[in-house]
C-alpha positions in Angstrom: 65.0 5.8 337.6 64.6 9.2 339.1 61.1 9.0 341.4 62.4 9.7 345.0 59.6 6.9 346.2 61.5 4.4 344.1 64.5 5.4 345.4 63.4 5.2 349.0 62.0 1.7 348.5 65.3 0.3 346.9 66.9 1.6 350.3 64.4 -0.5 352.0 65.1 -3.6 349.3 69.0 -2.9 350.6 67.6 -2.7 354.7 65.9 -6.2 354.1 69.5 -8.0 352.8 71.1 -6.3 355.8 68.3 -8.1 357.9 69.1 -11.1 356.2 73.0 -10.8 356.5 72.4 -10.3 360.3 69.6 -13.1 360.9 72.7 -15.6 359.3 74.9 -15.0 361.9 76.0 -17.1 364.6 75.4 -15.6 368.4 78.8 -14.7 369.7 80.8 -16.2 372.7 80.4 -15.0 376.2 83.2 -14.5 378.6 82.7 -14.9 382.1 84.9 -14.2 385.4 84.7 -13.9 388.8 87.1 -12.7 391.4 86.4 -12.9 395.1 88.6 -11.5 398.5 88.3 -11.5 402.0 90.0 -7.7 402.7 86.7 -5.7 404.2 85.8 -8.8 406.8 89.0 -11.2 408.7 91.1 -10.2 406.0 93.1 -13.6 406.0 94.1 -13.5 402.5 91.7 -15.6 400.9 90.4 -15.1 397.4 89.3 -17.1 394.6 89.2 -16.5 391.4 87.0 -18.1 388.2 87.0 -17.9 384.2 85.4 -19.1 381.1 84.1 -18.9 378.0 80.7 -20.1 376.8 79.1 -20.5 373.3 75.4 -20.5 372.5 74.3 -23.3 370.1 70.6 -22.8 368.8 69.7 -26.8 368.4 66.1 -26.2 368.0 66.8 -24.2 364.2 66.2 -20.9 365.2 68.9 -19.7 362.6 67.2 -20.8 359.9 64.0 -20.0 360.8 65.3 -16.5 361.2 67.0 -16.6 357.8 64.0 -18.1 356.2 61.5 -15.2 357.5 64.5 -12.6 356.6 64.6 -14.5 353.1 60.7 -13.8 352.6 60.9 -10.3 353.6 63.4 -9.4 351.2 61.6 -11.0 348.4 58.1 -9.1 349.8 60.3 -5.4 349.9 60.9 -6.5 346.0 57.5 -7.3 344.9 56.5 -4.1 347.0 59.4 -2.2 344.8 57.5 -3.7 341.5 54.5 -3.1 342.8 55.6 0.6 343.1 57.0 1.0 339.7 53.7 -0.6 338.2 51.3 2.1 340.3 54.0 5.0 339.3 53.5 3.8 335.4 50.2 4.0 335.8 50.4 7.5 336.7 52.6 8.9 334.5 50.9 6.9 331.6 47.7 8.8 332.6 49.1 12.2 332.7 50.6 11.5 329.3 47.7 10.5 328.0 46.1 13.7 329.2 48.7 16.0 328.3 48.2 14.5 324.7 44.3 14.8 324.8 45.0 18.4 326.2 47.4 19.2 323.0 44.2 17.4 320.9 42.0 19.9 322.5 43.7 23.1 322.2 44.5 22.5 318.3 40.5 21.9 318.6 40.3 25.5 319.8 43.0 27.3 318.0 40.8 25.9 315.1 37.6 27.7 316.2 40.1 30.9 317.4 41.1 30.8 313.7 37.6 30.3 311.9 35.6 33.1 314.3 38.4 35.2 313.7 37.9 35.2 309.8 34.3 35.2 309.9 34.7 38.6 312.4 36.8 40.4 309.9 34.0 39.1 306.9 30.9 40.5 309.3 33.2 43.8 309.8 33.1 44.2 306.3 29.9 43.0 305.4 28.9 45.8 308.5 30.5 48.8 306.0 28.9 47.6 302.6 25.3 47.0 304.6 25.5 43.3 304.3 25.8 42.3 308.0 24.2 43.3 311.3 26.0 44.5 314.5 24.3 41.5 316.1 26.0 39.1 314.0 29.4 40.9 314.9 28.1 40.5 318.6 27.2 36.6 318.1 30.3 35.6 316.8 32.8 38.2 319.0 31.0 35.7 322.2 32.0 32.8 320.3 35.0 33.8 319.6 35.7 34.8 323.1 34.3 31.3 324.5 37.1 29.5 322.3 39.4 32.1 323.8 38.7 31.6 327.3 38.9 27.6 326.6 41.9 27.8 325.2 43.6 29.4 328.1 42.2 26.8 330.8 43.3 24.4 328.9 46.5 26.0 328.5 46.5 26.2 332.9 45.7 22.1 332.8 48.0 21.5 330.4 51.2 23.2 332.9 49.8 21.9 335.2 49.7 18.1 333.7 53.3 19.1 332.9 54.4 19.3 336.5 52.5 16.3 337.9 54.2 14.4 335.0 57.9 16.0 336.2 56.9 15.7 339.8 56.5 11.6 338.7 59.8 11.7 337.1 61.8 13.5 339.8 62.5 16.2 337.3 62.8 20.0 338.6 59.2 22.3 338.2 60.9 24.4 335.6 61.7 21.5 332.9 59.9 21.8 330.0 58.8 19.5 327.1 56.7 18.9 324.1 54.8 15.6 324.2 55.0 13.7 321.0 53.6 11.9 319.0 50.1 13.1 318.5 47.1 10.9 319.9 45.7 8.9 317.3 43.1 6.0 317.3 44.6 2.6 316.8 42.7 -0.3 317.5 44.6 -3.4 319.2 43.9 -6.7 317.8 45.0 -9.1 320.2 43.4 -7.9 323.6 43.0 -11.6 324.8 46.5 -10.7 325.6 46.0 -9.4 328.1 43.9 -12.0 330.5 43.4 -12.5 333.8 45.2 -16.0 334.1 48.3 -13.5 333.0 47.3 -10.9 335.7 47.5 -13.7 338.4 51.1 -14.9 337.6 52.7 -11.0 337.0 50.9 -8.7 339.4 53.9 -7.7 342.0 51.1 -6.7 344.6 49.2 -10.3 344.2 52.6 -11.6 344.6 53.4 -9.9 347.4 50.3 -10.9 349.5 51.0 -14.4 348.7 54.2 -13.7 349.9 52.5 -12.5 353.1 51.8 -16.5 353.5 54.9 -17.4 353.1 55.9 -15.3 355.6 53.5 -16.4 358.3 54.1 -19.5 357.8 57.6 -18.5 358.2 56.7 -16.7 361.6 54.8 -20.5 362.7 58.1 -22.1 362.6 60.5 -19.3 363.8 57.9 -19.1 367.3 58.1 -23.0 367.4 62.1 -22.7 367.3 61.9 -20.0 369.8 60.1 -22.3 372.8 63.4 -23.8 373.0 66.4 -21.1 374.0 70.1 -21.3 373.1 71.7 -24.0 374.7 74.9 -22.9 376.6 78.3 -25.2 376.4 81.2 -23.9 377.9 84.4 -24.4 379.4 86.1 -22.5 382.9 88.9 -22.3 385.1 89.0 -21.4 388.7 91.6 -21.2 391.7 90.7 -20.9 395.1 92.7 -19.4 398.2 91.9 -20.7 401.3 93.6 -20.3 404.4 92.8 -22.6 407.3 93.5 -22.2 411.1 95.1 -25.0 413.0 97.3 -25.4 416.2 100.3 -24.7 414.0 98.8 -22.1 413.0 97.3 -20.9 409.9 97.9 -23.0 406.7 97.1 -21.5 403.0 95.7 -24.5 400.6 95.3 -23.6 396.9 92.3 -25.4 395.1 92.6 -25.1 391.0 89.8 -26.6 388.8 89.1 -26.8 384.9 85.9 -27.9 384.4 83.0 -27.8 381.8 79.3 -26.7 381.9 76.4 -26.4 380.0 73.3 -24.5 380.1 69.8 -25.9 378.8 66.9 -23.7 379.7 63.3 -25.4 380.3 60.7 -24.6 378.5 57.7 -25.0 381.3 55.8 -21.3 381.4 56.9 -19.7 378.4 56.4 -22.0 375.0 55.9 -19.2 372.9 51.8 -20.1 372.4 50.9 -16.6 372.2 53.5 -15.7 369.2 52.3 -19.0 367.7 48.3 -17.8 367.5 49.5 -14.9 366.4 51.3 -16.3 363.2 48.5 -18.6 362.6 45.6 -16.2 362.1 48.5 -13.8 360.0 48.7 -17.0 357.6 44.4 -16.9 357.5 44.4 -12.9 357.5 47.0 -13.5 354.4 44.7 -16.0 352.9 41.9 -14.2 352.9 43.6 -11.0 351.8 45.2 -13.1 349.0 41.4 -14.7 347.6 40.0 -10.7 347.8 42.6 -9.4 345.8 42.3 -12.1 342.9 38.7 -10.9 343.0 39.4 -7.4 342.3 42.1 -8.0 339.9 39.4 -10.2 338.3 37.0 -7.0 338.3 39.5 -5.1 337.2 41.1 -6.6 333.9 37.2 -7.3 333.4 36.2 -3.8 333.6 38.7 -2.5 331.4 38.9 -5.4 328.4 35.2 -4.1 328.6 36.1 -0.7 328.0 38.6 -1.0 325.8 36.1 -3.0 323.3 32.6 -1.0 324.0 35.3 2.5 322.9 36.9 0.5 320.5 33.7 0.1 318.4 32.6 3.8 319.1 35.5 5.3 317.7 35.2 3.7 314.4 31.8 5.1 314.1 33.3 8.4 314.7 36.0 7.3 312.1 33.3 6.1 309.9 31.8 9.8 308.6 30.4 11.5 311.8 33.3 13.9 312.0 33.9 13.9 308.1 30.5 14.7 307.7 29.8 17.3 310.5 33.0 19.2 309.3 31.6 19.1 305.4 28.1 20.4 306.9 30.4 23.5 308.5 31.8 24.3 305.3 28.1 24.2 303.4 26.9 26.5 306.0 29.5 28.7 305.8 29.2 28.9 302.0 25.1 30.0 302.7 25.9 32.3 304.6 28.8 34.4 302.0 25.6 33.5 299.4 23.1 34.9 302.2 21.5 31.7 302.2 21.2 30.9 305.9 22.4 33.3 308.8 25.1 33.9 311.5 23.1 31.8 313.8 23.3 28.8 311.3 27.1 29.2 311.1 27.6 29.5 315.1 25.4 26.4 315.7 27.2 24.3 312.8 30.5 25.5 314.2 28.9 24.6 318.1 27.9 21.2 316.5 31.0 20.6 314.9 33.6 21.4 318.1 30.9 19.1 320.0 31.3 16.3 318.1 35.3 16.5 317.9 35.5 17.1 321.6 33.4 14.4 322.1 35.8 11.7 320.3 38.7 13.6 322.1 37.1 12.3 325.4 36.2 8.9 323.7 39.8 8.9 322.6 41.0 9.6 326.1 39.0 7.2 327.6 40.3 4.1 325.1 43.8 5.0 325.9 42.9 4.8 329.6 40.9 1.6 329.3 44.0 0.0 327.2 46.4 1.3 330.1 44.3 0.0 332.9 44.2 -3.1 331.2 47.9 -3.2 330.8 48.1 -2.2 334.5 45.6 -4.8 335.8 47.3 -7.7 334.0 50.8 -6.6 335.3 52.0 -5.6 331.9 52.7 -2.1 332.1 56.6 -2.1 330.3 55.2 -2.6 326.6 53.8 0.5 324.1 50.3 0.9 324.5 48.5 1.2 320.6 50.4 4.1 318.7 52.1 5.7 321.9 55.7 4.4 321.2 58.3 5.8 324.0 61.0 8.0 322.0 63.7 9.8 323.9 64.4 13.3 322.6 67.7 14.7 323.1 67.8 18.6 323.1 70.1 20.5 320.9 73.8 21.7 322.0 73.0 24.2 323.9 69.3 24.1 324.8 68.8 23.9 328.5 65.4 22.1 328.1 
């Protein structure tokens, strides 16, 4: 509603019906007079004058040739304008789906902030009864201070995710928002859905390069209609003063004539061949374009129902006791270590191994969402939910300026 790209395309969807409004219209009359005297030469008093009005008929169907190609190009400026709004999802889908992976992420380190924080203030204190080293306070202060240092970059990507996703929108910089809900795995059941029989009949940019036939053929029979110029039919009037000499001497005569003319102009040099070529190899550029973009929107829906399957399946291992059992091996570690079973090293690596492993289905989980939007995107669906992100409007309390 708001992108200022969108909005400057629907002004060129409004330019195109203009185009069309003027390629309807008739050619207007032409008036024509003449007026003749003899005053600079014998000066006798002769003059003549002439008028009339003529009217350009196109017989050869240039009008609706040129309302035809006008009628093509407005429907082109539309699938453009869809084709537009189907790129711009895609982009603000992505940064969504980044900004929630982001949240994912920093809840990931806020987690580890939290645990190396407790286990500091447990090696201070195991420091002052003899029970700890100074270079376990050492190995978990740098651990601590890594998920410190994480947390604040992704803090930066996140703001900056933030104003990519307003700059989409065509909000200001300074508004603000909390993305919700959180990222969850969902698988989708029916991705046969989304096919690539269905990507040929909805993409707007497929349809707009078949359009790009239409409109040479369009072209072929507006340059045929233009080999053969208006034809001119007219009517005039016209009075002549003549003054004659004779031994009487000079006699004045009055000539006054109404009359009718036309105008056909002969097609002999100019036939328009050039403009013709010209429209013919833009129908076989269009072809052509036409059969390569079907192949990469093959590729495409291809390469992400692919995707969407091979990350599908890996998730559910991860669901399936990886992370359930990695976080339970933390927690036995960390129980060794209060019993003075293992050491701070032990803790650091299980905690390493653990914040591995989550970030690594974070990513896995980024990367399904992106392969289920792509797929969305390549079949020219891109207005439904995709899995458990459901669009929600949030309205901000009286008051709040957010």
């Amino acid at each position: 509603e708001n992108n200022r790209d969108l909005s400057a395309t629907r002004i060129r969807a409004d330019e195109a019906k203009a185009r069309l409004e003027q390629a309807s219209l008739y050619p207007n009359p032409e008036l024509e007079s003449d007026f003749g005297f003899d005053t600079f030469f014998a000066n006798d008093g002769e003059r003549s004058f002439a008028a009339g009005i003529n009217q350009p008929f196109s017989l050869s169907g240039r009008i609706g040739a040129q309302k035809t190609v006008a009628s093509v190009d407005v429907k082109r400026t539309l699938a453009d304008l869809h084709n537009l709004e189907r790129i711009l999802a895609n982009n603000v889908r992505f940064s969504f789906i980044n900004l929630l992976i982001l949240e994912k992420q920093l809840k990931l380190q806020e987690t580890l902030i939290q645990l190396n924080s407790e286990l500091l203030e447990e090696i201070k204190k195991g420091i002052a009864e003899g029970l700890a080293s100074q270079q376990d306070l050492n190995a978990v202060a740098i651990a601590l201070q890594q998920a410190l240092q994480e947390k604040e970059v992704l803090i930066a990507q996140r703001k900056s995710n933030i104003l990519k996703i307003n700059n989409l929108l065509g909000l200001p910089p300074s508004f603000n928002f909390d993305p919700q809900p959180e990222l969850t795995y969902e698988a989708v059941k029916d991705l046969k859905y989304y096919n690539i029989e269905r990507a040929y009949a909805l993409r707007p940019d497929l349809k707009f390069a078949e359009l790009d036939i239409e409109l040479a053929e369009a072209d072929v029979n507006l340059a045929k209609a233009l080999r053969f110029e208006d034809v001119k039919a007219g009517i005039f009037y016209a009075n002549d003063r003549l003054v004659l000499d004779s031994a009487d001497g000079q006699i004045t005569d009055s000539d006054q004539q109404i009359g009718f003319k036309v105008t056909v102009p002969l097609p002999i040099f100019d036939r328009k061949q050039g403009l013709i070529r010209e429209a013919y190899a833009r129908k076989k550029r269009a072809e052509e374009n036409v059969e390569a973009l079907k192949l990469t929107i093959s590729q495409e829906v291809s390469d992400a129902h692919n995707r969407a399957v091979t990350l599908s399946e890996l998730l559910k291992t991860y669901q399936t006791g990886i992370l359930k059992t990695s976080e339970d091996n933390v927690k036995l570690v960390e129980d060794g270590f209060r019993q003075g079973l293992v050491g701070i090293v032990d803790v650091i690596q299980s905690r390493q191994q653990f914040a591995a492993l989550t970030s690594s289905y974070i990513n896995a989980l980024r990367d399904y969402y992106i392969a289920l939007n792509d797929l969305q995107i390549s079949t020219g669906i891109y207005k439904e939910p995709i899995g458990s992100i459901k669009t929600k409007e949030i309205k901000p309390d009286a008051g709040e300026k957010n």
